[in-house]
C-alpha positions in Angstrom: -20.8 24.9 -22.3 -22.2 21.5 -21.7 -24.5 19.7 -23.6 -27.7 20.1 -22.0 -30.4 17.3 -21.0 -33.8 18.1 -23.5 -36.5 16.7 -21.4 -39.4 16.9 -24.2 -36.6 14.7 -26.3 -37.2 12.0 -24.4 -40.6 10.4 -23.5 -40.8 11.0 -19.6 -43.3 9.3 -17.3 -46.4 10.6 -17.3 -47.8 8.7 -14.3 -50.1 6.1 -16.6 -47.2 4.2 -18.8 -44.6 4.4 -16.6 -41.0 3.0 -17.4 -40.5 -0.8 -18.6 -39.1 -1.6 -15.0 -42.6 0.2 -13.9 -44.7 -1.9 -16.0 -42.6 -5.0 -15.1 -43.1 -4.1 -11.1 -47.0 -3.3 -12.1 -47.2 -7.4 -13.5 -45.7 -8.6 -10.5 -46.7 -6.7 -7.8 -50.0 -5.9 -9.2 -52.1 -3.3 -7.1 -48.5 -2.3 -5.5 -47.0 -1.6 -8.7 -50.3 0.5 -9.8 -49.6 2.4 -7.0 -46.2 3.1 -7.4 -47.0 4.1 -11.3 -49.8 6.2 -10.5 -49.1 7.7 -6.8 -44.8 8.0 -6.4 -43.8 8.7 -10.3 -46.2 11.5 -11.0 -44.8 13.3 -7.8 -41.2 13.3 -9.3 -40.2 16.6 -11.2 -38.5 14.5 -13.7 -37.1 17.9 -15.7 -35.5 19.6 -12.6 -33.4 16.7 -11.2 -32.4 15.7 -15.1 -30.9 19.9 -15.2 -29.5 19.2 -12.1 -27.8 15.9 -12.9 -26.4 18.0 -15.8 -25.1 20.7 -13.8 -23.5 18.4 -11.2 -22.1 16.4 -14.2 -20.5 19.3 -15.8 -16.8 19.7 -16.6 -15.7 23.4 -15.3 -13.0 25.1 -13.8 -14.9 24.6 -10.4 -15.0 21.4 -11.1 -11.5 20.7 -11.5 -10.6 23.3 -8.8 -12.1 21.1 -6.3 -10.6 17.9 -7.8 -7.5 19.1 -7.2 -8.0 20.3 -3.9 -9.9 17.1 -2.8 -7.2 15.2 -4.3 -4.3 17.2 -1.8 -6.3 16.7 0.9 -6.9 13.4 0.3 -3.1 12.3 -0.2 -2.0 14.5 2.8 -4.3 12.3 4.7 -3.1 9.3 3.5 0.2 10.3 4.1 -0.3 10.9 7.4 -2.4 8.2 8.4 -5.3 10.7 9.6 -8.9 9.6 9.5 -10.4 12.6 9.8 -8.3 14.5 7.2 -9.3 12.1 4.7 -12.7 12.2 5.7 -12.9 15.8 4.6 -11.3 14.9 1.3 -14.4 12.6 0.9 -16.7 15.6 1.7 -15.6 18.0 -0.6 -15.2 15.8 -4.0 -17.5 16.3 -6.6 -16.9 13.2 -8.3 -20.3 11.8 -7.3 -21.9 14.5 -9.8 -20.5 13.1 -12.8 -20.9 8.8 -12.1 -24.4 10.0 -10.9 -24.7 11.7 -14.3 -23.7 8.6 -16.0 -25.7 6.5 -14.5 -28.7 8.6 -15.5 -27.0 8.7 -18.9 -27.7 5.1 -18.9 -31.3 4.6 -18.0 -31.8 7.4 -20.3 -30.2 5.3 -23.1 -28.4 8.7 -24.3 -25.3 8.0 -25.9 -24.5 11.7 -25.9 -24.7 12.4 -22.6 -22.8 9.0 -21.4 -19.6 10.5 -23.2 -20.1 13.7 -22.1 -20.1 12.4 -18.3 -17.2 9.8 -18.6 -15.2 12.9 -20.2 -15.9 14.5 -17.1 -15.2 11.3 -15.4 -12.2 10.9 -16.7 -10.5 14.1 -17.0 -11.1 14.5 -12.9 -10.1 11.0 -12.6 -7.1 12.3 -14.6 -6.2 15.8 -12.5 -6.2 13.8 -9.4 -4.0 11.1 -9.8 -1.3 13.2 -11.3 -1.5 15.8 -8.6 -1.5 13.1 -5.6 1.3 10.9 -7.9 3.5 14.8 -7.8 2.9 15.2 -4.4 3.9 12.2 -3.0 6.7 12.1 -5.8 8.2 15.3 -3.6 7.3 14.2 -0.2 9.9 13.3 1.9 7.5 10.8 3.3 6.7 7.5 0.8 5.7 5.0 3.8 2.4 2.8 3.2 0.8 4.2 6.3 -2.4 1.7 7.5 -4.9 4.7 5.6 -3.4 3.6 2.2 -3.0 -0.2 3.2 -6.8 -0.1 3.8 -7.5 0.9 0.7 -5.4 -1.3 -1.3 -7.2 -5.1 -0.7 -11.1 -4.2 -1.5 -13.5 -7.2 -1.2 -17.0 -8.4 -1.8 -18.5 -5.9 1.4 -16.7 -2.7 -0.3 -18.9 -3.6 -3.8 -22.4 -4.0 -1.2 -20.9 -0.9 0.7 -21.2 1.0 -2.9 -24.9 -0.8 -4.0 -26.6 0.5 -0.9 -24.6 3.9 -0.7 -25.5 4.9 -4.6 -29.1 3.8 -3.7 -29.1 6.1 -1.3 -27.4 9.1 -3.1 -29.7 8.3 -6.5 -32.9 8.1 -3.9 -31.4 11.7 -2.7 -30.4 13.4 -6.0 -34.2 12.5 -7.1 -36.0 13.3 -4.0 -34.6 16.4 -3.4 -32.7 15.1 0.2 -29.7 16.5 -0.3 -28.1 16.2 3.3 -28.0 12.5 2.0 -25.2 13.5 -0.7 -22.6 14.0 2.4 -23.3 10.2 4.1 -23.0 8.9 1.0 -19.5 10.9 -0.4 -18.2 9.3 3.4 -19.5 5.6 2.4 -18.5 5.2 -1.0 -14.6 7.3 -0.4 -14.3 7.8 -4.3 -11.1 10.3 -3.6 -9.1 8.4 -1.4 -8.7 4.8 -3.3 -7.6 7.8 -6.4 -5.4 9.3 -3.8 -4.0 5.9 -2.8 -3.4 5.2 -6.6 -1.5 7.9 -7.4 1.1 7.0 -4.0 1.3 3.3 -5.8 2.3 5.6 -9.4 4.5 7.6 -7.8 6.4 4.6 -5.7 6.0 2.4 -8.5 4.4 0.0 -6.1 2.2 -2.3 -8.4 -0.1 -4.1 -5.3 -0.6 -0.6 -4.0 -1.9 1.1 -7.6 -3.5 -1.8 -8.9 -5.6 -2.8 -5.3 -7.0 1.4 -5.0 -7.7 1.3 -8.8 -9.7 -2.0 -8.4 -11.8 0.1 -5.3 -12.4 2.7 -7.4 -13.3 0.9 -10.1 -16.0 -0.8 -8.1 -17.3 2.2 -6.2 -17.4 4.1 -9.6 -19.4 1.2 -11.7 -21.8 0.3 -8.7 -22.8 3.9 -8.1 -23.7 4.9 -11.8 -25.5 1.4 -11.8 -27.6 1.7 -9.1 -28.0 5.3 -10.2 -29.3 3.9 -13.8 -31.8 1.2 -11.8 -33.1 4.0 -9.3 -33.4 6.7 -12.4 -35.4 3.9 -14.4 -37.6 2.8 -11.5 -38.4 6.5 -10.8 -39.6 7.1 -15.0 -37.0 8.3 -16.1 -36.0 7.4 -19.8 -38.0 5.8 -22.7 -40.2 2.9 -23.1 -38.2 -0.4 -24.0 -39.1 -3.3 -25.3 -39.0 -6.8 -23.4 -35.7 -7.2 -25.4 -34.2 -4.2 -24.8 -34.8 -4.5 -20.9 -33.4 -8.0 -21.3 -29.9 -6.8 -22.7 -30.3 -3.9 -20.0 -30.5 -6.3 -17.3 -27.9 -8.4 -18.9 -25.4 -6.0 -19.0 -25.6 -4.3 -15.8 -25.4 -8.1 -14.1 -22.6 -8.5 -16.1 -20.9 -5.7 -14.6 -21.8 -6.8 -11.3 -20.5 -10.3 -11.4 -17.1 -8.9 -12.8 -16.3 -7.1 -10.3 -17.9 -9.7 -7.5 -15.7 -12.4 -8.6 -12.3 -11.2 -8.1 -13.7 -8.7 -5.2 -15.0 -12.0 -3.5 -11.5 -13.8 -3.7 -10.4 -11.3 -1.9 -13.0 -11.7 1.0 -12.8 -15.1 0.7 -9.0 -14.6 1.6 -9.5 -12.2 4.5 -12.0 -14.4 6.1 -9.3 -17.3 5.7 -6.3 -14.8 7.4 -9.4 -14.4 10.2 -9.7 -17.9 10.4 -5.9 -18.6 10.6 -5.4 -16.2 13.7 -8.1 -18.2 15.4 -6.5 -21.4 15.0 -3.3 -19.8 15.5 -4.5 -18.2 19.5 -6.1 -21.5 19.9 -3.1 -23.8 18.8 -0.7 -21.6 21.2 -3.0 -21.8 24.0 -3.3 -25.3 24.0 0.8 -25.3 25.0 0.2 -23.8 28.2 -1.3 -24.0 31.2 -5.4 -23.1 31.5 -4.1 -19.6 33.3 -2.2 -19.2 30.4 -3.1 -15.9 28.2 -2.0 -14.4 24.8 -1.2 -11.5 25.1 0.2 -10.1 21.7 -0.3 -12.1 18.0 1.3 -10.9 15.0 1.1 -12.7 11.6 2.8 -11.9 8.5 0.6 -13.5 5.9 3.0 -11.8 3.0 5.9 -14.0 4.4 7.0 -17.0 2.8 6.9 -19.3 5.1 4.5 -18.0 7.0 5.9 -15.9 9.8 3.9 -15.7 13.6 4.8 -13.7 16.5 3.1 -14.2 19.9 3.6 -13.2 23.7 1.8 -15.7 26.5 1.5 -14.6 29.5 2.2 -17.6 31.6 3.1 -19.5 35.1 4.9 -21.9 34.0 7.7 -21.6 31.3 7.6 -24.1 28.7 10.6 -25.2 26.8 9.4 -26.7 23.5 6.5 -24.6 23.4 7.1 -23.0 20.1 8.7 -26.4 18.5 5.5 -27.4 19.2 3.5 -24.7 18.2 5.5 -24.4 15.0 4.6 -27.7 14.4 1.2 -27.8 14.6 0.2 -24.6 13.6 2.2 -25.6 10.0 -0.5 -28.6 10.3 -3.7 -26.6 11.0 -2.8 -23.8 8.7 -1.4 -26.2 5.9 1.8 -24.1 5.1 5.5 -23.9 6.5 5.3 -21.2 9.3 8.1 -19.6 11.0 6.9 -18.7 14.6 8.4 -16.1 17.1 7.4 -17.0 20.3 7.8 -14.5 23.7 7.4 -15.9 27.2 6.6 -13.6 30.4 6.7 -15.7 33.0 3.4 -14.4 35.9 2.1 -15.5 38.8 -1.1 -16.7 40.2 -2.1 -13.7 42.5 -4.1 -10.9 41.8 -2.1 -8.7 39.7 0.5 -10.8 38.6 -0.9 -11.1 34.8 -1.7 -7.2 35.1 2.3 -6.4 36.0 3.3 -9.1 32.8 0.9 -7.5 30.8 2.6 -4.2 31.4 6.0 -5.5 30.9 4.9 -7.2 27.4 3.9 -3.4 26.3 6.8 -2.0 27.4 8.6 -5.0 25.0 6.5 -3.9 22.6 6.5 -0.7 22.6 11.0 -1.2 22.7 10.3 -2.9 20.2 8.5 -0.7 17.7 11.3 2.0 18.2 14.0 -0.3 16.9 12.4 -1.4 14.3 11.3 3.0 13.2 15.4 3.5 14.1 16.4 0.5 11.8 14.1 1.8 9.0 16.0 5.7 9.8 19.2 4.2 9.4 18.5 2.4 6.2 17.6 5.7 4.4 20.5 7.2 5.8 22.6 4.4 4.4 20.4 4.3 1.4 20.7 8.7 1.1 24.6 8.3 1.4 25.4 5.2 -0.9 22.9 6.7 -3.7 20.4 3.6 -3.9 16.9 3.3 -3.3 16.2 2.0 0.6 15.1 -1.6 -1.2 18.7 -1.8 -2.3 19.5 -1.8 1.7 19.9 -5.0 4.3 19.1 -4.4 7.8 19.5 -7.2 10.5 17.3 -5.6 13.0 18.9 -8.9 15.4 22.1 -8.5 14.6 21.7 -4.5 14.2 23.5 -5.0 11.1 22.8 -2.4 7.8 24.9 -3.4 4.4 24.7 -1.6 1.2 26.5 -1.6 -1.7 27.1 1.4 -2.8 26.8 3.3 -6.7 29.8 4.7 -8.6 29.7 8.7 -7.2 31.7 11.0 -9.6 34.6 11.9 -8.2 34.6 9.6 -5.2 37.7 7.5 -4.3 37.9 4.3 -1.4 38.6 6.8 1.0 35.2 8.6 0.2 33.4 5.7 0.9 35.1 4.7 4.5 34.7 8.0 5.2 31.0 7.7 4.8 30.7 4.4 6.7 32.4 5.9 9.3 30.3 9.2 9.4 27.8 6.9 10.1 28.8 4.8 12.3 29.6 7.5 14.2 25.8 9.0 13.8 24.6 5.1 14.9 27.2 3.7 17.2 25.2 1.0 18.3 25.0 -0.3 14.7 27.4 -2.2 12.2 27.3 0.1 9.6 29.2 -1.4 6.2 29.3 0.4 3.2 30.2 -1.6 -0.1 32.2 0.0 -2.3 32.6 -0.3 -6.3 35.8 -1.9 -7.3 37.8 1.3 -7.3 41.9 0.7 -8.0 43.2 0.5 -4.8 46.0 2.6 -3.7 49.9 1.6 -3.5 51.8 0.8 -0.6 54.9 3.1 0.3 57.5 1.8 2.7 59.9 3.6 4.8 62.7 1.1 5.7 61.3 -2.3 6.7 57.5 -1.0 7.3 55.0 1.2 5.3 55.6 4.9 5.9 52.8 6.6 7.7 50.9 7.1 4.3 51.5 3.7 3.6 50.4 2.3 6.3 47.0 4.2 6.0 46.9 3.0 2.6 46.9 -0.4 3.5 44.4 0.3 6.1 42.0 1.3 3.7 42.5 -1.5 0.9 42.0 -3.8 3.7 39.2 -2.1 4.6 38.1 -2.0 0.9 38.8 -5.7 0.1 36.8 -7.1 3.5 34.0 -4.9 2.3 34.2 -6.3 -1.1 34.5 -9.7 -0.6 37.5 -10.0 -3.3 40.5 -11.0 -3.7 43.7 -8.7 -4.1 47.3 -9.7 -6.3 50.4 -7.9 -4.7 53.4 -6.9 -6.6 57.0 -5.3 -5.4 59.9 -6.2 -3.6 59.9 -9.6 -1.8 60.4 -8.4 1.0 58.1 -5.8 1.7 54.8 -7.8 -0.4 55.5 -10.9 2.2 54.9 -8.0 5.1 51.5 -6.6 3.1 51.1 -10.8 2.0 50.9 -11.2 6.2 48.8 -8.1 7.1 46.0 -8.8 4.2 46.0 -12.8 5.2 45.9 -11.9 9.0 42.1 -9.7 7.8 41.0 -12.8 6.2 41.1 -11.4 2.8 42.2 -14.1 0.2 45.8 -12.3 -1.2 48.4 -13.7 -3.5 51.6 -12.1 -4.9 52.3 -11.9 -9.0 56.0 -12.4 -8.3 56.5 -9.0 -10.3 58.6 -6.3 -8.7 58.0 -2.9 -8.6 59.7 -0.1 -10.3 59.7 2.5 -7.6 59.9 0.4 -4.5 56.1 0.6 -4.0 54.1 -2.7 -3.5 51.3 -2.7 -5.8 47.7 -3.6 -5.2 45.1 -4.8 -7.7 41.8 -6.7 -7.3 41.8 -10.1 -8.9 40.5 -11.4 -11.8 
């Protein structure tokens, strides 16, 4: 069982001293801070919401049932990109009962009960990384859908969203408004940015675990701060001195500023992306006539340089368009940029920009399903040569994917053209190439002045090996018959040289150089 909350511990307000914040509102405001003392504190039933903050703040097998559960939901969500999945993660996590608890652990200036809450804190916080880190660990899906990319860059407005949400839930949990509780589970979305960091544990993805634990963080500080402020305002807690309220106040601005500063970095950096786009429509639409429109604007802000991709709509065609909008949008922004730029060339008549604006989607929308094939075919590539998909190049362009591939046990050269060509065959209208390890490559039998028909497949596939490879090969054997494997190799490209050894058993030898 939990420690319980001992209300005749603690001096409570009576309704005529009031907490120090009272007294402090009673100076300034004067007969509006009488009021409050003598009118809104005695109404509270200071002993039932402190057993209730307990309860909520307990740590019990319900409790951690409905972690759990929140936490699957939550990731599922996620994982699926679905709003209104997540949403009912929110709904259902009882996370708010323990940072609520804290809060009040605070203001009460009960050491006790703050470890007592931040073990219950922790061990949810706990349960529901690890379960959404295993899930996603065994989910054939591990794509940053736009759910968990919103919840990875949290700025100043996420820290205000928190402030006025725990107001509101702190101004519930002590008034008895408990239909409050759900509004304010949606607007502060503890769950989800713990969801989101157990997807960046379980992909090892550092910006992913490190912007959702920041979220939380601030979510979770803010709301058992403004919990403290609301539980002291309402008379909750002891008397304190003018000192003590001074380190109070000191500490919870503290808090505060630590997590504004880096929180307002990161607005300060989305407002200069929203700024950029702006200057970026209005540098393109200066390149065409006035009947001109943008249609589509894509930038890549991660991209080094910086990479833009825009469809006009226009009348007239221009040639150096994006020269020129390269140019000056590298100028305006004040970094290199790399700009993709799509003409549609429309009419003046009624309908013209309509029809273009139809044929841009249908671009787009082409588009989109190369790029979810060329991210299909890296797997597949990825699945076969037994490397993660990072380890993969696609040339979407060029519809080009490379890998090289690990050491499998028991695999030979043949293994591995065989699997380029199984997939080739699954993709013909991509280059599929396979790198293989640096296997020994296979001897070449002849059967009078050419290779037999095993020998010619032999070569076949060291050709194939050594183009793949990029190395160069040393032949040894007869004279004769390495000039005619010399000529082949040299006629692929492959850089070839003979050791001037000869062969024992009328083979010609192969090995990669050193």
């Amino acid at each position: 069982m939990s420690q319980q909350f001992d209300p005749a511990a603690r001096p409570l307000s009576d309704g005529g001293g009031g907490s120090s914040l009272g007294q402090l509102a009673a100076r300034v405001a004067g007969p509006l801070g009488s009021w409050w003392r003598g009118s809104v504190i005695p109404g509270i039933e200071h002993r039932a919401v402190i057993a209730k903050v307990d309860d909520e703040a307990s740590l019990t097998p319900r409790y951690a049932f409905m972690i759990l559960m929140s936490a699957g939901i939550a990731v599922l969500g996620l994982l699926l990109s679905s709003p209104a999945v997540v949403i009912g993660a929110m709904l259902i996590s009882p996370l708010m009962g323990p940072i609520i608890g804290l809060g009040f652990g605070m203001a009460l200036v009960d050491g006790n009960e703050m470890r007592r809450t931040a073990m219950t804190l922790a061990g949810g916080v706990l349960l529901a990384v690890l379960f959404t880190a295993l899930i996603v660990f065994f989910s054939p899906i591990k794509d940053i859908t736009p759910e968990i990319a919103a919840r990875t860059r949290p700025n100043l407005f996420d820290l205000l969203v928190a402030l006025f949400s725990a107001l509101a839930g702190a101004y519930a949990m002590i008034r008895g408004r408990e239909g409050t509780i759900v509004g304010v589970a949606i607007a502060t979305a503890l769950m989800p940015p713990l969801a989101t960091v157990g997807f960046g544990l379980a992909t090892l993805n550092g910006t992913v675990f490190f912007g959702a634990l920041l979220l939380f963080v601030t979510n979770l500080m803010t709301i058992a701060i403004a919990a403290a402020i609301m539980a002291r305002l309402y008379g909750f807690g002891p008397k304190l001195s003018s000192r003590q309220s001074g380190l109070q106040a000191a500490v919870i601005t503290a808090v505060l500023l630590a997590l504004a500063i880096p929180l307002g970095y990161s607005l300060s950096q989305i407002a200069w992306e929203a700024r950029a786009q702006r200057q970026a429509r209005d540098v393109l639409t200066d390149q065409f006539p006035r009947q001109a429109k943008i249609d589509q604007l894509e930038i890549d802000f991660s991209a080094e340089p910086l990479a833009v991709r825009a469809t006009v709509l226009t009348p007239q065609y221009r040639v150096k368009a994006g020269q020129l909008g390269e140019a000056k949008l590298a100028e305006a922004l004040g970094r290199p940029v790399k700009l993709s730029l799509d003409q549609f060339r429309v009419g003046t008549a009624a309908g013209d920009a309509e029809a273009a604006q139809l044929a841009s989607a249908s671009a787009r929308e082409q588009s989109n399903k190369e790029r979810a094939t060329a991210a299909l075919v890296g797997r597949e590539l990825a699945i076969l040569a037994g490397v993660s998909p990072e380890a993969v190049l696609v040339d979407r362009d060029k519809r080009l994917a490379q890998v090289r591939a690990a050491p499998l046990p028991g695999a030979t050269l043949a293994t591995y053209r065989a699997l380029e060509q199984r997939l080739s065959a699954a993709e013909p209208q991509w280059q599929m190439r396979l790198v293989p390890p640096p296997l020994a490559l296979p001897a070449i039998e002849f059967d009078g002045d050419s290779p037999s028909t095993d020998g010619a497949a032999d070569l076949a596939l060291a050709i194939w090996a050594a183009r793949r490879a990029g190395l160069a090969v040393t032949v040894s054997g007869n004279s004769e018959y390495s000039e005619f494997v010399l000529t082949k190799m040299r006629e692929a490209g492959i850089s070839v040289e003979s050791n001037g050894s000869a062969a024992t058993d009328g083979r010609i030898g192969l090995a990669w150089a050193l």
